[in-house]
C-alpha positions, 0 to 999 in steps of 0.5 A: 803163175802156180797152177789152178790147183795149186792155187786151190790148196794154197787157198784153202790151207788157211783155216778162215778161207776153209770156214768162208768155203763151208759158210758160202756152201751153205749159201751166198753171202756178202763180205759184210755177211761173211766177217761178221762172225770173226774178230776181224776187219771187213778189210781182212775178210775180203783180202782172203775173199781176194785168195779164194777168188784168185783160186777160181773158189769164189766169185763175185755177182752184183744184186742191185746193190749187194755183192754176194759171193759165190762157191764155184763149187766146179773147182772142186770136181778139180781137187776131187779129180786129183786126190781120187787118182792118188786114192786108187794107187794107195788102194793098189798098193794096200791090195798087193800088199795084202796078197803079199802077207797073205802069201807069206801067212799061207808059206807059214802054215805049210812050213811049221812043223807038225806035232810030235816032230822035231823043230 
């Protein structure tokens, strides 16, 4: 079995299930609530329901005789955790790359000849 984060990609790389993410941040709604926008079956809606779920994105509660779903939201401190660290080594290489330029730019300001000298 892929990892949770993992899962929580593969979840959320079909557009559909990012609309249901988006719609369920707003607020909780039932699978009938949730396909009524789409051009699909409540059957086809609640499959990606099943993928969100899988993925710890999305649970289900029982209100009496609806069944809302609801965004875990806590799973994405997880992919937030993730892309951050990755976020900061890009920083990192951008800065020592900048300092490298910088060092080139300042070794060519001392280097170029001065007027009235020969290049």
């Amino acid at each position: 079995m892929a990892d949770q984060l993992s899962q929580v990609f593969a979840a959320l790389a079909d557009p559909t299930r990012r609309d249901i993410v988006a719609r369920l941040a707003v607020a909780d709604a039932t699978v009938g609530e949730l396909a009524a926008p789409y051009d699909v079956t409540v059957q086809a809606v609640s499959k990606h329901l099943k993928v969100l779920e899988g993925s710890g994105l999305v649970s289900r509660s029982r209100d009496a005789q609806r069944r809302p779903c609801h965004l875990e939201a806590e799973v994405f401190d997880l992919m937030t955790k993730w892309i951050e660290r990755y976020r900061q080594e890009a920083e990192e290489r951008f800065r020592r790359l900048d300092a490298l330029l910088a060092g080139i730019e300042a070794q060519d300001m001392t280097t170029e000849p001065q007027r009235g000298e020969a290049s």
